[in-house]
Structures are given as C-alpha cells and as structure tokens.
N, C-alpha and C positions, 0 to 999 in steps of 0.2 A: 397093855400087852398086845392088842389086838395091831393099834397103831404101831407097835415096833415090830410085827410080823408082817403087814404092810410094806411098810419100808425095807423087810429085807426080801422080801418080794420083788418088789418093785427092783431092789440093785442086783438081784441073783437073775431076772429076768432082762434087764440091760445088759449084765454079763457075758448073760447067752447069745442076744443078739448083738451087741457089738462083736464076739466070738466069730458068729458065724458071718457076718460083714465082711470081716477081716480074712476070713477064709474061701468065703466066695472071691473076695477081691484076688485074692494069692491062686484060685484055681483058673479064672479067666484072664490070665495070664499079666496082671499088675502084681510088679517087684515090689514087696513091703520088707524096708529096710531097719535095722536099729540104729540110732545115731551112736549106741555104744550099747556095753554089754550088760552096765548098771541101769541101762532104763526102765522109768517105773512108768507105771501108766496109772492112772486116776480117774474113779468113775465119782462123778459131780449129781447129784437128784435135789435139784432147786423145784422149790414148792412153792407157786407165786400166791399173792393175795391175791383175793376176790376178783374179779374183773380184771385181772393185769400182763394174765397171761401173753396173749398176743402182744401188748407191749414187749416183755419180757424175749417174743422172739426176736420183734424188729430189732430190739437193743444186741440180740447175737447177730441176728443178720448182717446188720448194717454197720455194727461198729468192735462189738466182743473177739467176733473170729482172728480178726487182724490184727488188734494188737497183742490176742496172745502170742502168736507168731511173733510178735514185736519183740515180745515179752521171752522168747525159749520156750514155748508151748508151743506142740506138736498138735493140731486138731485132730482127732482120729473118727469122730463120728456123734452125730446127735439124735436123739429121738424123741417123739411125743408118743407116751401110752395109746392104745386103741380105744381101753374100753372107761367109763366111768365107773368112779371120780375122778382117778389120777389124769384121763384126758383132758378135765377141765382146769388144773392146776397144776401141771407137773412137766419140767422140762428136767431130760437126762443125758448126759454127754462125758465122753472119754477122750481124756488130752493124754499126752503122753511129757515125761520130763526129762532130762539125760542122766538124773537121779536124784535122789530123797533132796539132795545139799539145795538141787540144783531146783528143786520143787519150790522152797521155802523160798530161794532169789527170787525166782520167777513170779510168786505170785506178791513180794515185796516191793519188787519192780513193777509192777503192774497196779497194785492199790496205791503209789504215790504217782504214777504217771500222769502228767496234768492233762492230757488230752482223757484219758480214762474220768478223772474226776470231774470235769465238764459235762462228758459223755453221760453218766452216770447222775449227776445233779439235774439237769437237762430232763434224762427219762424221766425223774421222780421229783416234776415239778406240780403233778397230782398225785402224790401220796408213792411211798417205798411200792417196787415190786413185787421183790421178793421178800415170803416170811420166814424159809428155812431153806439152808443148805445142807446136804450131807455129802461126806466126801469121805473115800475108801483110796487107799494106794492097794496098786498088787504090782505083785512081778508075774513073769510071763513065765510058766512051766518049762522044764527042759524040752517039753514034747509039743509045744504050741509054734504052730506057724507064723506067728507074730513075738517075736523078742525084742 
C-alpha cells in the first residue's frame, strides 16, 4: 500500500511539473503546438536497479531521445526527483503520441528497431537497468495550454 502511494506520488508530482514546464514554456513566449487533436501524452516513472541509474541517463542522453523522435514520439520533458529515495533510482519523463493507435506503433517500432536493440544490449552488458516501468496516457483538459 505504502509502495503504490509512492508511485502515485511520484506520477501526480511529475504531472505537476511537467504542467507547469509546459506553461512557463507557453508564457515566455515559446509556441507549444498539437500535432493533432487526438494527442495523448504519456507520463513514463522508470525505477532503475541498484547502481544503474546514471547509466540509465546516458542511455536517454545519448541515444533514447532520438530515436523516439525516430519512432513518432514527441519528447516533452524529463526529470530526476530531488529528494531520497526516488533521487537515487527514479527517472520520469513525458512523451507525447498523435494518439492511443498511434502510441502502440510507436513504441512497436521502436522495440524492434535494430539500432534500439544494439543500443539497449550494449547498456546492459553488466546487468538490466531498469527494474520497473510505469506508464500513465492522459489527455490534455479543454482548459490546458498544452493540447
């Protein structure tokens, strides 16, 4: 119980700040546009093993961002927790999709892409990274500056 109040912690507190991200970005005058009117946006809270984290970032850094874009994923924004634990094993990030259909290609296309599973084989040639993902779709309220 404790652990699934955690976790909805953790994604109602990414919510907010990707929220407010995306609202600074739209007042300092950056245009955030919809690719359409179906799009879903996806908030991701990967829990890595022990020791992996920092791998875990270099492996977005340096190779994850791009091929989602590859992929029809939107990057909207990433974060690490402040405080411990979840500082120490938690990465959380919001992609956006052009919809649910379009959710399910994208990430189809992206777990058979052979540069992805190189990529991926490569990071975890001392042990998996990551030991949980959770992943939430929303849609954007009629009243949200980001649709």
């Amino acid at each position: 119980m404790i652990r699934n109040h955690k976790r909805l912690m953790v994604v109602s507190v990414a919510v907010f700040v990707a929220a407010f991200a995306l609202v600074t970005a739209v007042q300092v005058g950056s245009v955030v546009r919809a690719q359409s009117q179906k799009r879903v946006f996806e908030i991701r809270t990967y829990t890595a093993n022990e020791g992996k984290l920092l791998d875990l970032h270099a492996r977005f850094r340096n190779h994850t961002l791009r091929l989602f874009e590859k992929h029809g994923m939107t990057n909207v924004g990433y974060w690490s927790p402040e405080d411990a634990p979840l500082s120490q094993n938690t990465l959380i990030y919001v992609i956006s999709h052009d919809s649910r259909e379009a959710a399910k290609a994208n990430w189809d296309g992206f777990r058979k892409d052979p540069e992805w599973v190189k990529v991926q084989t490569e990071s975890e040639v001392n042990g998996k990274l990551v030991a949980k993902v959770d992943s939430v779709y929303m849609d954007a309220t009629d009243y949200s500056p980001m649709k």
